[in-house]
C-alpha positions, 0 to 999 in steps of 0.5 A: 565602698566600705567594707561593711557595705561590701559584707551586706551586698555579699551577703545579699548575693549569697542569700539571691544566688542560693534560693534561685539554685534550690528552685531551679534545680526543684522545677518538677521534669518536663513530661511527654505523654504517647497514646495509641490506639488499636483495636484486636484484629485489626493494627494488632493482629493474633496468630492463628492459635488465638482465634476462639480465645475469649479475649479481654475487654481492654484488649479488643479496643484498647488505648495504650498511653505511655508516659515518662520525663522528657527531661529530669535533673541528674540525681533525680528519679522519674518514672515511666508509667504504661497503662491499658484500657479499653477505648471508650466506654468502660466494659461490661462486668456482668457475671454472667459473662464468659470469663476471658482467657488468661493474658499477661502484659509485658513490657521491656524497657531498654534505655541505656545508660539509665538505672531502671527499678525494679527491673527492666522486664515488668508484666502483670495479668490483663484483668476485664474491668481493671486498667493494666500498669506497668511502671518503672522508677528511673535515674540517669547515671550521667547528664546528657540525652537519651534514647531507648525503646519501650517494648510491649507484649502480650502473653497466653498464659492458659496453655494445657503444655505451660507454654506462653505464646506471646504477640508483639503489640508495640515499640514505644521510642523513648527520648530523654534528656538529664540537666545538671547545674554547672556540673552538680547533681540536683541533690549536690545543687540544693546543698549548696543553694541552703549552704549558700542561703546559710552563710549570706544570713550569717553574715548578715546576722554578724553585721546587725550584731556588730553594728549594735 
């Protein structure tokens, strides 16, 4: 094999190799979706405090879906989305309605070894008509496989004494894996895949040059 023919097959692989890096370690993250469905009074059960409060329509048949990413490159973000909405049927919004009593959703996430924005603790108010969100923007420090536990809770904010009861409504298990392409980040694996794709065009560009 002469030499040239060695450059065009080295460039060749170079320019192979680099584009499969980029696209492989640009396969979006694998999702995984968790629904549960509840209804007031029943799996979720209120204190005793809680029984003449006019409680919102999401809450009193509602469907909680948890979704975040099964697995995520190294170097990646994802996100961890948790909606609120009542099951069905979307709810009654006539004005004449006896406005609801102020609730608040929480949620916590604990999944260490994972940076979680823009904290681990998000709540937002329980409005009829409205799906409740929380959500969170999520790396992974390290590749490897994680564990960790989503928890939701729902909080009475309207009391006289400015105090907040509050109501466990789940435990989500999260389980999650990082990948990395032998040892690179994704960002780390895509600079290298162009700088790969770079220097086999190079390459070839010289020989087409040298051969003229």
């Amino acid at each position: 094999m002469t030499v040239s023919r060695l450059r065009r097959v080295s460039a060749a692989a170079l320019v192979i190799i680099g584009i499969a890096m980029v696209l492989w370690v640009s396969l979006p993250a694998g999702r995984v979706a968790q629904e549960i469905f509840y209804v007031y009074g029943q799996e979720i059960s209120p204190p005793e405090e809680w029984v003449d409060l006019q409680i919102p329509p999401a809450l009193t048949d509602g469907e909680i879906k948890v979704e975040y990413p099964g697995w995520i490159w190294l170097g990646d973000s994802g996100q961890i989305r948790m909606t609120l909405a009542e099951r069905g049927a979307p709810p009654s919004c006539d004005a004449g309605d006896r406005p609801a009593d102020p609730f608040d959703l929480s949620g916590r996430l604990e999944l260490p070894g994972v940076l979680a924005l823009p904290g681990s603790e998000l709540r937002q108010a329980v409005v009829d008509c409205r799906t409740a969100l929380l959500a969170w923007t999520i790396e992974p420090e390290t590749s490897g496989d994680y564990s960790g536990t989503l928890w939701l809770r729902l909080l009475h904010t309207g009391n006289n004494d400015d105090s907040e009861q509050s109501l466990s409504m789940a435990a989500v298990p999260l389980e999650m894996s990082a990948g990395s392409l032998a040892g690179l980040s994704a960002p780390q694996a895509r600079v290298v895949g162009v700088l790969a794709v770079l220097i086999g065009l190079a390459l070839n560009v010289d020989l087409v040059l040298r051969r003229e």
